[in-house]
C-alpha positions as CSV (number, residue, x, y, z in Angstrom):
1,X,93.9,94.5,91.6
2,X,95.9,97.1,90.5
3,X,94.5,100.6,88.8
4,X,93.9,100.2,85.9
5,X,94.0,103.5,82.9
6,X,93.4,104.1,79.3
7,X,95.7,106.5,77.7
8,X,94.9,107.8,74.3
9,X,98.6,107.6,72.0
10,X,98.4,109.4,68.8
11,X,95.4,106.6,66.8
12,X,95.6,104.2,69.6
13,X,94.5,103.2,73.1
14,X,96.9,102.0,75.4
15,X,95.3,100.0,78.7
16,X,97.9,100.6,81.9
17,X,97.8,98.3,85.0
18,X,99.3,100.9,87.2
19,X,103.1,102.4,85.2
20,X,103.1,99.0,83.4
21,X,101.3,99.0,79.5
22,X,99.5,95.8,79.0
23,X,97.4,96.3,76.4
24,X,97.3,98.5,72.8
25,X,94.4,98.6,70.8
26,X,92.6,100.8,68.1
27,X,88.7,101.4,69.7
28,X,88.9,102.9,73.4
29,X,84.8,101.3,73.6
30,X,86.7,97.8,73.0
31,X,89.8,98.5,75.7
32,X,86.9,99.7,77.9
33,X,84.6,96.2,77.5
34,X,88.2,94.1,77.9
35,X,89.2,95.7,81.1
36,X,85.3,95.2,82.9
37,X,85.4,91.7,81.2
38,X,89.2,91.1,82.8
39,X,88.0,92.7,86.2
40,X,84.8,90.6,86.8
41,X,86.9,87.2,85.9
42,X,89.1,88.2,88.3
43,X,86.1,88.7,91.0
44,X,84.9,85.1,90.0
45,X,88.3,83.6,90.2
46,X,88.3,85.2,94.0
47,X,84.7,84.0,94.9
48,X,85.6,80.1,93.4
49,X,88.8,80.1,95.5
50,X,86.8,81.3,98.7
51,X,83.7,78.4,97.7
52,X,86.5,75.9,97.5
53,X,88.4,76.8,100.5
54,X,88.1,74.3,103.2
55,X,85.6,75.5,106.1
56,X,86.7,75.6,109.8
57,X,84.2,73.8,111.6
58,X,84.3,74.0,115.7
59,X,82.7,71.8,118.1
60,X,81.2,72.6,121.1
61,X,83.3,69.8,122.9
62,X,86.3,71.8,122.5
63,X,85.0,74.7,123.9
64,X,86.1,76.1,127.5
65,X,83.4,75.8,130.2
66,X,82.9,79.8,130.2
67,X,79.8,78.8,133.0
68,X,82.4,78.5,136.1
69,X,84.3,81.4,135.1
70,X,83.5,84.2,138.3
């Protein structure tokens, strides 16, 4: 996720994701509640993708016979 910044301009508040302005809007408390409210759907976007990745599973069959090894 890139850095984000607020950056007061003259009566507005202008939200930056790194150089790039996404965002302008008049109360910095509001740009400050968007940005935490963007970030944490991003954090559950990352955990649902991770719960619905398929698991890797290994069976013992498949396993080398470490017991021989001198």
């Amino acid at each position: 996720m890139p850095a984000y910044s607020i950056v007061r301009v003259g009566n507005e508040y202008i939200v930056q994701a790194g150089e790039k302005s996404i965002l302008k809007i008049a109360s910095r408390r509001r740009a400050v509640k968007l940005v935490t409210d963007a970030a944490e759907l991003l954090v559950q976007q990352v955990v649902s993708r991770v719960e619905d990745a398929p698991s890797i599973s290994c069976d013992s069959d498949s396993l080398p016979d470490t017991s021989k090894v001198p």
